[in-house]
N, CA and C atoms as a LAMMPS dump frame, in Angstrom:
ITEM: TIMESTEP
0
ITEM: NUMBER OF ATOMS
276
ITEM: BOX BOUNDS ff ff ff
-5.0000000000000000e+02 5.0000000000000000e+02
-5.0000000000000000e+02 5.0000000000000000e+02
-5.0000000000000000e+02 5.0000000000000000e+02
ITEM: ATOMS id mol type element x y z
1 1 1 N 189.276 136.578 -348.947
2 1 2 C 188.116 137.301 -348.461
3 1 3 C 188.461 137.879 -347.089
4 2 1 N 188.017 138.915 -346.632
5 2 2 C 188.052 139.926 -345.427
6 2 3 C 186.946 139.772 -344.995
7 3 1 N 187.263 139.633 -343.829
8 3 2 C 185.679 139.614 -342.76
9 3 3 C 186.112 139.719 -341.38
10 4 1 N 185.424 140.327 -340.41
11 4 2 C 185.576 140.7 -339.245
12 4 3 C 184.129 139.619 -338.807
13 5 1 N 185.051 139.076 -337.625
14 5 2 C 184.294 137.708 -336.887
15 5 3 C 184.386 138.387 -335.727
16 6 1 N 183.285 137.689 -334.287
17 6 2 C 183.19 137.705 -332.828
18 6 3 C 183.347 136.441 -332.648
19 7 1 N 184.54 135.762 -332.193
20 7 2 C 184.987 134.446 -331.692
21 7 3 C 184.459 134.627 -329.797
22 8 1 N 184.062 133.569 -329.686
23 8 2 C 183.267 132.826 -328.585
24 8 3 C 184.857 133.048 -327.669
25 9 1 N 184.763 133.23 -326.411
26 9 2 C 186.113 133.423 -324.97
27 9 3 C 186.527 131.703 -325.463
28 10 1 N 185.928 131.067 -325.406
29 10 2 C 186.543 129.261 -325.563
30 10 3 C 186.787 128.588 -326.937
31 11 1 N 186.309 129.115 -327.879
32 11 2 C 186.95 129.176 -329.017
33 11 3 C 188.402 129.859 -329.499
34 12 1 N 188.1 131.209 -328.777
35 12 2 C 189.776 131.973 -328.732
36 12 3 C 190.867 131.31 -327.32
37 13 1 N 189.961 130.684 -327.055
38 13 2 C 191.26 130.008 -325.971
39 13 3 C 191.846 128.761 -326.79
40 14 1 N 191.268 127.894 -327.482
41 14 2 C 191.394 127.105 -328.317
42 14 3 C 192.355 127.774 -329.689
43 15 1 N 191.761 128.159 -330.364
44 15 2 C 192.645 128.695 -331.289
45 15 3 C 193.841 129.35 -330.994
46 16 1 N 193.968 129.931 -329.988
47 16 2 C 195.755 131.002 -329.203
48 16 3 C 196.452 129.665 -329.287
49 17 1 N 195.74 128.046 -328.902
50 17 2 C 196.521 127.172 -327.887
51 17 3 C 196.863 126.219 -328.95
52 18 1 N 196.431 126.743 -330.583
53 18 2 C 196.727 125.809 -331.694
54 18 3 C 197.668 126.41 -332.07
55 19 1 N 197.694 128.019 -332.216
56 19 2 C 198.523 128.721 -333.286
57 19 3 C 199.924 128.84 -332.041
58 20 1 N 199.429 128.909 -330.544
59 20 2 C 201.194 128.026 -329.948
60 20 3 C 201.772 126.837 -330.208
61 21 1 N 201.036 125.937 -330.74
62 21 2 C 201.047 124.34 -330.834
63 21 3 C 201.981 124.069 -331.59
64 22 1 N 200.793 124.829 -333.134
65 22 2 C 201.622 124.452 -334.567
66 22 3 C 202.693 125.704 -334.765
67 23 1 N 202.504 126.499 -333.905
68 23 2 C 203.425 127.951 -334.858
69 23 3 C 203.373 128.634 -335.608
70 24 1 N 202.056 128.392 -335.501
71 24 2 C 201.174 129.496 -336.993
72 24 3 C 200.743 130.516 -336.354
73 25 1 N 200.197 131.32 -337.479
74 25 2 C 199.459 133.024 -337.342
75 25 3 C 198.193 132.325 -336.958
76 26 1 N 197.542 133.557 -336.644
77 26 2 C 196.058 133.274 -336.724
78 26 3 C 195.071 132.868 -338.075
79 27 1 N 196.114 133.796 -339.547
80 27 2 C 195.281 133.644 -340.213
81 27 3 C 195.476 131.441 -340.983
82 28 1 N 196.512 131.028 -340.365
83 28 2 C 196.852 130.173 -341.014
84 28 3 C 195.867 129.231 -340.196
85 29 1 N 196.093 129.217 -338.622
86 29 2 C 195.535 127.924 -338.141
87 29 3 C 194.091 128.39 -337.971
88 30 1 N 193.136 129.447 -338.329
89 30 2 C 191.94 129.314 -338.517
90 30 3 C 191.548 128.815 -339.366
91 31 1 N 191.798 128.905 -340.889
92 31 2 C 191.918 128.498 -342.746
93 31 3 C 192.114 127.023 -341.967
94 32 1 N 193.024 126.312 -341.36
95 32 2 C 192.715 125.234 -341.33
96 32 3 C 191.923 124.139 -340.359
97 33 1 N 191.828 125.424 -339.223
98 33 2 C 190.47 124.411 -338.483
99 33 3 C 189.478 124.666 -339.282
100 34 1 N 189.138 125.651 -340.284
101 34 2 C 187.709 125.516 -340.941
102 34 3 C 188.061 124.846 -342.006
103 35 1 N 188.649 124.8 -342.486
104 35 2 C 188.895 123.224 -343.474
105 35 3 C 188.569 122.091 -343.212
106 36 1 N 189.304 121.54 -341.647
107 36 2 C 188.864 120.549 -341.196
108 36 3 C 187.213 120.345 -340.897
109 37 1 N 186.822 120.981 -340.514
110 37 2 C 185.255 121.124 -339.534
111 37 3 C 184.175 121.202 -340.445
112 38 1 N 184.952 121.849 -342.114
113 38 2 C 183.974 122.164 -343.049
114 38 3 C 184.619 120.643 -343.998
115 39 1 N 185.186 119.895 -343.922
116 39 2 C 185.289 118.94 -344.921
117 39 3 C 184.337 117.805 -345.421
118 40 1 N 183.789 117.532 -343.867
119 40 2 C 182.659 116.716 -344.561
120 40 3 C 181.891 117.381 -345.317
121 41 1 N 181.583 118.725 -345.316
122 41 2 C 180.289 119.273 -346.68
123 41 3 C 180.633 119.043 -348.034
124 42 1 N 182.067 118.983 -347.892
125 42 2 C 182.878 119.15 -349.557
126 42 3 C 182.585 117.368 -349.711
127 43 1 N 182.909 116.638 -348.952
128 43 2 C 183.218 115.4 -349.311
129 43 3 C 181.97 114.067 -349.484
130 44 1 N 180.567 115.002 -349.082
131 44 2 C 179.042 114.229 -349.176
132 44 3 C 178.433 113.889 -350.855
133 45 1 N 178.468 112.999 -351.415
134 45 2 C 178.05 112.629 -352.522
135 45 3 C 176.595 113.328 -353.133
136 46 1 N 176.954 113.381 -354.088
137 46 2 C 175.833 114.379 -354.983
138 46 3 C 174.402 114.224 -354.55
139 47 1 N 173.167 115.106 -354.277
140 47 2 C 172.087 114.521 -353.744
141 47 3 C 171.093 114.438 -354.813
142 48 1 N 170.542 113.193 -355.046
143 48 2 C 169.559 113.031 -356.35
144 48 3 C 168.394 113.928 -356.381
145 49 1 N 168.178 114.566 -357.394
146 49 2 C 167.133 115.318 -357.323
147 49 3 C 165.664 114.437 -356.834
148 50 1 N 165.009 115.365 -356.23
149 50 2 C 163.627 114.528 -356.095
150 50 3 C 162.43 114.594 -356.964
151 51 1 N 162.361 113.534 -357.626
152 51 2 C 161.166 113.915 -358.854
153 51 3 C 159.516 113.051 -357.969
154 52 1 N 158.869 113.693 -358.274
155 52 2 C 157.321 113.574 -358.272
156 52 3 C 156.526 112.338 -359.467
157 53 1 N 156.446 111.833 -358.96
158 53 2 C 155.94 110.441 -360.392
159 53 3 C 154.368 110.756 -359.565
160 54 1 N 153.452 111.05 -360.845
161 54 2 C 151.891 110.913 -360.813
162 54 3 C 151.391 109.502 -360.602
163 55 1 N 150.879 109.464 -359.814
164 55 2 C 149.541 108.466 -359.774
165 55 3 C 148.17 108.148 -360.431
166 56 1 N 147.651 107.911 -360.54
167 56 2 C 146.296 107.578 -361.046
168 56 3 C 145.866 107.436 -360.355
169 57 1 N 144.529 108.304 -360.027
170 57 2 C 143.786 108.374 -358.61
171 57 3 C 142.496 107.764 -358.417
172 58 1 N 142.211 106.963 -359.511
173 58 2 C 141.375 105.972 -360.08
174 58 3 C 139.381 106.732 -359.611
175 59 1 N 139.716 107.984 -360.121
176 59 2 C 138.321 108.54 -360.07
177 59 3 C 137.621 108.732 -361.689
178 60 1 N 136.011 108.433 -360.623
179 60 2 C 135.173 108.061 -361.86
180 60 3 C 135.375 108.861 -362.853
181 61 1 N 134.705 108.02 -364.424
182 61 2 C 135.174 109.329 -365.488
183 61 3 C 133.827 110.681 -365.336
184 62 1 N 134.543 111.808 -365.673
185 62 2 C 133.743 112.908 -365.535
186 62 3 C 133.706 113.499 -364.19
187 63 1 N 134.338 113.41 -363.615
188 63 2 C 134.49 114.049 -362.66
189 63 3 C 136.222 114.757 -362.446
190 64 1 N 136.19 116.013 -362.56
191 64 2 C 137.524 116.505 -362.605
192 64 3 C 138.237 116.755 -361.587
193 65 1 N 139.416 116.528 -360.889
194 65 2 C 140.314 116.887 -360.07
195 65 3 C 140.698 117.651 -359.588
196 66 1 N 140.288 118.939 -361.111
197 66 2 C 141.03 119.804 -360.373
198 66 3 C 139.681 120.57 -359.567
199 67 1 N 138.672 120.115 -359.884
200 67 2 C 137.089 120.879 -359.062
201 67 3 C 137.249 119.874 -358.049
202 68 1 N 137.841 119.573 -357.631
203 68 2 C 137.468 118.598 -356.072
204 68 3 C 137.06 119.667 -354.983
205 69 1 N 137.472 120.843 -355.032
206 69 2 C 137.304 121.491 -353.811
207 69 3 C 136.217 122.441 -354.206
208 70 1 N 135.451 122.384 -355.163
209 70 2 C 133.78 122.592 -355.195
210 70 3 C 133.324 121.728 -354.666
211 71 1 N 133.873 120.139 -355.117
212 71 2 C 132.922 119.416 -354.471
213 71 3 C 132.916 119.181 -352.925
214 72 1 N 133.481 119.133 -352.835
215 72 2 C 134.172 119.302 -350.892
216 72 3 C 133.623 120.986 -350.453
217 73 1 N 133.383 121.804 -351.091
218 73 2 C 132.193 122.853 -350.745
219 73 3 C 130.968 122.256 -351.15
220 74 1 N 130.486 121.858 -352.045
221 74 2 C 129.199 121.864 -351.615
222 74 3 C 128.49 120.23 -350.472
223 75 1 N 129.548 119.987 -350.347
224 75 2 C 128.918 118.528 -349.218
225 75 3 C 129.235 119.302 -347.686
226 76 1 N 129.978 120.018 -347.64
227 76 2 C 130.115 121.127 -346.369
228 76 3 C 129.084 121.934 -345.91
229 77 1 N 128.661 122.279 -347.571
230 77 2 C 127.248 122.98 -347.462
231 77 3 C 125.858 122.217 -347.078
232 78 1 N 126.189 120.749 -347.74
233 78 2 C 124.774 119.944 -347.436
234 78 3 C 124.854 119.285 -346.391
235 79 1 N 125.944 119.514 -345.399
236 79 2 C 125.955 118.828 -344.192
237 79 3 C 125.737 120.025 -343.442
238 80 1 N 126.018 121.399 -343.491
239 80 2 C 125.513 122.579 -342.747
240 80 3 C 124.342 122.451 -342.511
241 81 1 N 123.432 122.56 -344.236
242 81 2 C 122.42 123.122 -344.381
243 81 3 C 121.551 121.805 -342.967
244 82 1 N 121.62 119.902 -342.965
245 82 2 C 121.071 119.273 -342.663
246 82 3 C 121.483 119.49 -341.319
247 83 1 N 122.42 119.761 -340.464
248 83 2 C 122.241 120.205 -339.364
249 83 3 C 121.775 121.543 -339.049
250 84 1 N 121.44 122.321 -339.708
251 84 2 C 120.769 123.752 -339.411
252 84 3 C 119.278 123.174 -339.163
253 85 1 N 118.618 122.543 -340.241
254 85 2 C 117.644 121.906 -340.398
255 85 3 C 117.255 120.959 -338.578
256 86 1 N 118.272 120.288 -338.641
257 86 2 C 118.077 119.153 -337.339
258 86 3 C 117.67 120.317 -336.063
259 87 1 N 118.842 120.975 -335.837
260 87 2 C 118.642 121.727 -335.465
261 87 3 C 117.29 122.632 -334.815
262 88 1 N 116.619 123.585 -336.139
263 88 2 C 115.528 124.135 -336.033
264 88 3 C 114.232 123.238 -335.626
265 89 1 N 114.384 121.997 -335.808
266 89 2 C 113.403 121.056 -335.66
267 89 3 C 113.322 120.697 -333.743
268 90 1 N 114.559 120.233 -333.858
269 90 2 C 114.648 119.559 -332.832
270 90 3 C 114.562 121.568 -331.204
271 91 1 N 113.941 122.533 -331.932
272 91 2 C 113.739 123.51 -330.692
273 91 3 C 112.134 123.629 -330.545
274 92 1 N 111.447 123.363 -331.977
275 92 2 C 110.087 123.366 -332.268
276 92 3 C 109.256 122.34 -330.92
């Protein structure tokens, strides 16, 4: 693969001071500092998928789950409506 990189001033001081070291090109002792630096990704054990196991949410029968958020609107509504109420009373 071909690719044009912007290496960091201290990264290219590092790499000049490997490829004097070992005696390699550039293209050799880069291929192998990223080998090294990238090996732990290759070498991390498979990650188990994550599965979802249902619960039983132990609600009464007849009442459906998936309408919970009617019901959670209309107790929003009957707690509005009883402070609107408190409210109007308590200016009388």
């Amino acid at each position: 693969m071909r690719t044009t990189l912007t290496i960091d001033p201290d990264v290219a001081r590092l790499l000049q001071q490997a490829m004097h070291g070992e005696k390699r090109g550039l293209k050799e002792t880069l291929n192998a500092a990223l080998r090294r630096g990238l090996a732990h990704h290759a070498a991390t054990a498979p990650v188990k998928p994550f599965v979802v196991e249902a619960k039983r949410m132990g609600l009464r029968a007849g009442l459906d789950p998936a309408r919970l958020h009617d019901l959670a609107d209309e107790m929003e509504l009957e707690a509005f409506a009883a402070t609107t109420r408190r409210l109007r009373r308590s200016r009388k």
